[in-house]
C-alpha positions, 0 to 999 in steps of 0.5 A: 175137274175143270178147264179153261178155253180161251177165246181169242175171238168170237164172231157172232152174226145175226141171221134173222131179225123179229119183233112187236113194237107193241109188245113189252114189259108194260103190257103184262105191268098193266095186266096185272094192274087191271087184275088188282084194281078189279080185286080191290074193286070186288074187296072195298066197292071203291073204282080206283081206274080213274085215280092216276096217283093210285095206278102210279103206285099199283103199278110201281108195285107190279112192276117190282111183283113181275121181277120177283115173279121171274124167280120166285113161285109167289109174292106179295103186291104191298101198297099202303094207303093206295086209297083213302088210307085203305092198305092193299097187300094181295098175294100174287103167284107165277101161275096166276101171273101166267094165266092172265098174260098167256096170250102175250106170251104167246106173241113173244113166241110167235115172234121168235118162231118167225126167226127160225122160219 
């Protein structure tokens, strides 16, 4: 069975306001690219920190890894050649993605706390 209300008009009104100009959804894109450059460190004993192209499209790639991370359980971070033809293909699950962010989702918390304080 189902039912349908219509709404005339709906008002709503903002009660509190909270927030971090600092924090975003670059600061957990860079986490990730940091927690993959040190892999691909440990993995080839090559630094690719210094190499803007190669960060260009590590982090392309986590951005594309954190939204499939917000509804899947594991993905994989695919960049060929992202460095001297050296293909890098890590797998990366929500939980590891958690672990290494959780202080900046702990902030996000904290922020909306502060709301209904």
């Amino acid at each position: 069975m189902s039912h349908y209300l219509p709404l005339k008009r709906i008002i709503f009104e903002v009660k509190d306001v909270a927030g971090d100009t600092h924090l975003g959804g670059e600061d957990f894109d860079y986490r990730m690219v940091n927690h993959f450059v040190e892999i691909f460190k440990r993995q080839h004993k090559v630094d690719i920190s210094g190499n803007s192209k190669a960060l260009r499209r590590l982090k392309t790639a986590c951005e594309k890894a954190k939204r499939i991370l917000s509804f899947a359980i594991e993905t994989c971070i695919e960049v060929d050649s992202l460095y001297s033809g050296i293909d890098f293909f890590p797998n990366i699950t929500r939980a590891k993605f958690a672990e290494f962010n959780m202080d900046l989702f702990r902030k996000c918390i904290n922020i909306v706390d502060k709301c209904f304080d």
